[in-house]
RODRENTOR-177626 format. One record per residue: residue number from 1; chain; x, y, z of N, C-alpha, C, CB in turn. Coordinates in steps of 0.1 Angstrom, whole numbers, always signed. Glycine has a CB too. Layout:
{kelum NUM; A; {X; Y; Z}; {X; Y; Z}; {X; Y; Z}; {X; Y; Z}}
...
***
This chain:
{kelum 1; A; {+8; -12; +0}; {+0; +0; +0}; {+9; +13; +0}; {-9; +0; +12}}
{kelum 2; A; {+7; +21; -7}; {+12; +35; -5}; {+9; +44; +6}; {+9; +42; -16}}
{kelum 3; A; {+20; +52; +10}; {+18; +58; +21}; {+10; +63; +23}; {+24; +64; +23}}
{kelum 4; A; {+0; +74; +11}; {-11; +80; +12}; {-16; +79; +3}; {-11; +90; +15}}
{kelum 5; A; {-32; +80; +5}; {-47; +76; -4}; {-47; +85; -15}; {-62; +79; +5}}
{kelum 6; A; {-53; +79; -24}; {-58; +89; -31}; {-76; +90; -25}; {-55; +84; -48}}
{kelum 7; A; {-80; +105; -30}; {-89; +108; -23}; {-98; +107; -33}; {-87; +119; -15}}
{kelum 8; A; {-106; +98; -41}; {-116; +99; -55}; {-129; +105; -50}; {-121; +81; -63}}
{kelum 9; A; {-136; +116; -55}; {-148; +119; -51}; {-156; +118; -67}; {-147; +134; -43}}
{kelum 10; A; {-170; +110; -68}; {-177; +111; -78}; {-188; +118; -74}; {-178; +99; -84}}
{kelum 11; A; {-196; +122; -87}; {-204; +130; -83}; {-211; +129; -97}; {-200; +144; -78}}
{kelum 12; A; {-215; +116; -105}; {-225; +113; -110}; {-216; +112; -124}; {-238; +122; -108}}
{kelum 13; A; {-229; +113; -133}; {-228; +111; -146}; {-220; +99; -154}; {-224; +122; -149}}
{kelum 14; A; {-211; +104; -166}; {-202; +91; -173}; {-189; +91; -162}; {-197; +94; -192}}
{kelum 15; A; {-185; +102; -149}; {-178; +99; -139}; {-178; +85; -130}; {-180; +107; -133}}
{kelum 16; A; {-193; +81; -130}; {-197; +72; -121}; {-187; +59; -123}; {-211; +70; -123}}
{kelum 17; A; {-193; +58; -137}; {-185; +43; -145}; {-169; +48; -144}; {-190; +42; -168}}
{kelum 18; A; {-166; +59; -146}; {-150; +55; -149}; {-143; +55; -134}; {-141; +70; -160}}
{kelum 19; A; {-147; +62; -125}; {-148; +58; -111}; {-146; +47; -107}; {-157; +61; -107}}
{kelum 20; A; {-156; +38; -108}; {-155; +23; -109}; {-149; +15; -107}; {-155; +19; -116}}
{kelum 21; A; {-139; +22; -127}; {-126; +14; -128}; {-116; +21; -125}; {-123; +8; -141}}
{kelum 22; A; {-113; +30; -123}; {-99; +41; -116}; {-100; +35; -103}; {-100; +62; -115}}
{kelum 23; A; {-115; +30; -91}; {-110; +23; -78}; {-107; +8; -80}; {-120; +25; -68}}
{kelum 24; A; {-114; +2; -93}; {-104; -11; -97}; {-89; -10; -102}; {-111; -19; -108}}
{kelum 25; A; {-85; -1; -106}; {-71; -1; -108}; {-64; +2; -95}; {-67; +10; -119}}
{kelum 26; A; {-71; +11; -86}; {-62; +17; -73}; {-59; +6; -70}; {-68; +25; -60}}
{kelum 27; A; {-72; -3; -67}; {-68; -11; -55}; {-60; -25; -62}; {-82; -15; -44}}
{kelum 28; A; {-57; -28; -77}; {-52; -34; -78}; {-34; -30; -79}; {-59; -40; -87}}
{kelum 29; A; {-33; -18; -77}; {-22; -12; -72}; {-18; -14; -59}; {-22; +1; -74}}
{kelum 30; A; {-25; -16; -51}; {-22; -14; -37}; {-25; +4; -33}; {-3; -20; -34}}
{kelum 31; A; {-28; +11; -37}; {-35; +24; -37}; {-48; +26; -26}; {-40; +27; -52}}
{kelum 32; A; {-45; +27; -14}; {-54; +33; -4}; {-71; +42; -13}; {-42; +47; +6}}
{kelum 33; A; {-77; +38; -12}; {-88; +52; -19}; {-96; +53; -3}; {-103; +47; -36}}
{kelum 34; A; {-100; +72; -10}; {-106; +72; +4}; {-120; +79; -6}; {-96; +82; +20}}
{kelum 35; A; {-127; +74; -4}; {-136; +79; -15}; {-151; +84; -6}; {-139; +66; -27}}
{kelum 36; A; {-155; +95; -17}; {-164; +102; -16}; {-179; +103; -28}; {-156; +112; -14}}
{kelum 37; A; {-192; +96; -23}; {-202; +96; -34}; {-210; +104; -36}; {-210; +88; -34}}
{kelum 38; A; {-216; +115; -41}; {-227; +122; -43}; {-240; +115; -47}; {-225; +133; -52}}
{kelum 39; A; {-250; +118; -40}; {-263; +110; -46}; {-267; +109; -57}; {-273; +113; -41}}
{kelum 40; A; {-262; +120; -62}; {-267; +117; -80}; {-259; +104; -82}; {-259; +131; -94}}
{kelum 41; A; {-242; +104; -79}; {-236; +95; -82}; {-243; +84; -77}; {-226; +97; -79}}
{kelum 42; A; {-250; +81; -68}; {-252; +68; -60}; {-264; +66; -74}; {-257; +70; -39}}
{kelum 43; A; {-270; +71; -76}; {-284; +72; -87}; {-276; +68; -100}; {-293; +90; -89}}
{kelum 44; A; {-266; +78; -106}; {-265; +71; -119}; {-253; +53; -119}; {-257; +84; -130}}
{kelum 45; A; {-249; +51; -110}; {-243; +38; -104}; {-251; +31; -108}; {-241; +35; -91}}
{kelum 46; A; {-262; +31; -101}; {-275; +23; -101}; {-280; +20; -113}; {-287; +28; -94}}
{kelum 47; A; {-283; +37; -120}; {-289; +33; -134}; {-284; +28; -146}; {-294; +42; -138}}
{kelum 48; A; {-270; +31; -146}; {-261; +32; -156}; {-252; +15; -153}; {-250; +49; -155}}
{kelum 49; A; {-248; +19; -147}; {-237; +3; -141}; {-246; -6; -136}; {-225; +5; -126}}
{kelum 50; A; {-254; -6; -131}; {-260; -17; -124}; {-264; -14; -107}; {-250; -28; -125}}
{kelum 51; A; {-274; -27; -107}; {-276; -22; -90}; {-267; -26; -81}; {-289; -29; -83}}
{kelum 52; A; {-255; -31; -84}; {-247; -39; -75}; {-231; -30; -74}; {-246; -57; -82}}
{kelum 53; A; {-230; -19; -84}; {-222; -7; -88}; {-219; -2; -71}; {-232; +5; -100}}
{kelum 54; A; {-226; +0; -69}; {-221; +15; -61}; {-214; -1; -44}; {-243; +35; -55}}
{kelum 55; A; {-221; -9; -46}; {-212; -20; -34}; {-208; -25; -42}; {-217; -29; -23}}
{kelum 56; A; {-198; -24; -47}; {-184; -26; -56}; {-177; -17; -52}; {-184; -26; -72}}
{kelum 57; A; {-179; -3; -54}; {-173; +10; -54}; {-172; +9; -39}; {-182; +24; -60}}
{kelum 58; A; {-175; +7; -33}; {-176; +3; -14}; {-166; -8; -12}; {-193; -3; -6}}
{kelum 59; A; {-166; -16; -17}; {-156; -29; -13}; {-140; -26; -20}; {-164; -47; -20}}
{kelum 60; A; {-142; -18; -26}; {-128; -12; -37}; {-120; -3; -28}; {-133; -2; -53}}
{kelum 61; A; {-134; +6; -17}; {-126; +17; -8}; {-121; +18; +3}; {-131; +24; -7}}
{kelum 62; A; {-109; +20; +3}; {-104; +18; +21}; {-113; +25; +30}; {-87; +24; +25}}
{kelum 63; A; {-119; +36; +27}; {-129; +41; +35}; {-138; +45; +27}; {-126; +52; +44}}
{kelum 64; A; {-147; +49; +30}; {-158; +57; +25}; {-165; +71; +34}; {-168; +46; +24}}
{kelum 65; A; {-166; +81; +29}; {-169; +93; +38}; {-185; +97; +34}; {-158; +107; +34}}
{kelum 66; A; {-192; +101; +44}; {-204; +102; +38}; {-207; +120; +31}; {-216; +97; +51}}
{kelum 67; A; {-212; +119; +23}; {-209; +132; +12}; {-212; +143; +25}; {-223; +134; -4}}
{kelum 68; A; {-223; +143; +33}; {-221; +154; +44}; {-215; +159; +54}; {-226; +154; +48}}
{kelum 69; A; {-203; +148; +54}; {-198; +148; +68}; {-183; +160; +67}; {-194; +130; +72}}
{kelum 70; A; {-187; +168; +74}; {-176; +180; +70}; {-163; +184; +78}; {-183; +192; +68}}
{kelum 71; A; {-164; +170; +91}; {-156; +164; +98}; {-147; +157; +92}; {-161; +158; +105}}
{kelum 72; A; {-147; +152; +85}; {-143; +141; +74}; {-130; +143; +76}; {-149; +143; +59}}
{kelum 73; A; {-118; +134; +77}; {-100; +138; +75}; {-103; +138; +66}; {-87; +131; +78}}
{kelum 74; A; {-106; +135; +51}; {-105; +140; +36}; {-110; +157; +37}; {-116; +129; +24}}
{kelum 75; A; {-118; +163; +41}; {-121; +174; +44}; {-114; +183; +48}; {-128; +174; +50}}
{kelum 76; A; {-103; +182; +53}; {-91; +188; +59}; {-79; +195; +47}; {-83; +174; +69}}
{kelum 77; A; {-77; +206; +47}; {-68; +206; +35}; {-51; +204; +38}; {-70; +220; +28}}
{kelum 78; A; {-50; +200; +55}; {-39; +190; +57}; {-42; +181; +54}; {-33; +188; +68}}
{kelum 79; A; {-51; +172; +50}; {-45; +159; +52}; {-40; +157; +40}; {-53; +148; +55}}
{kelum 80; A; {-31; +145; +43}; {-16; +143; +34}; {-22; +130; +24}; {+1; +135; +46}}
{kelum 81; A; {-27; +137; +8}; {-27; +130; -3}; {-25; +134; -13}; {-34; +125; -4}}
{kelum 82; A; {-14; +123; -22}; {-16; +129; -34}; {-26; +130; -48}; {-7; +125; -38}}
{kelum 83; A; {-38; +131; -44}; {-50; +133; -48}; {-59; +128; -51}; {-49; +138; -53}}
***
């Protein structure tokens, strides 16, 4: 694993899908993701990829932040990633 995450935030559309596969490549890198969904995103997952899309995108992510949470260490503009 690399020292630090990359931080993927989607937020719908033909992002959703490529999302997807940029957290199937992370993690077949050994690449931390710390990822972030917008509800649209959670919607076109569903519609576009499938119903089973967005828990894929969950089992791919070392964390998951909930889009509101503004506590969040990804929220921080210390925290240490290269993006």
């Amino acid at each position: 694993m690399s020292a630090a995450p990359v931080i993927l935030g989607v937020s719908g559309a033909s992002g959703a899908a490529i999302a997807l596969r940029l957290a199937e490549l992370l993690n077949a890198a050994g690449v931390r993701v710390e990822l972030i969904v917008t509800r649209g995103a959670e919607r076109t997952l569903d519609e576009e990829v499938g119903p089973d899309a967005l828990a894929r995108l969950d089992r791919l992510a070392t964390r998951r932040h909930a889009i509101d949470d503004l506590g969040a260490t990804v929220a921080s503009g210390s925290y240490p990633s290269p993006g």
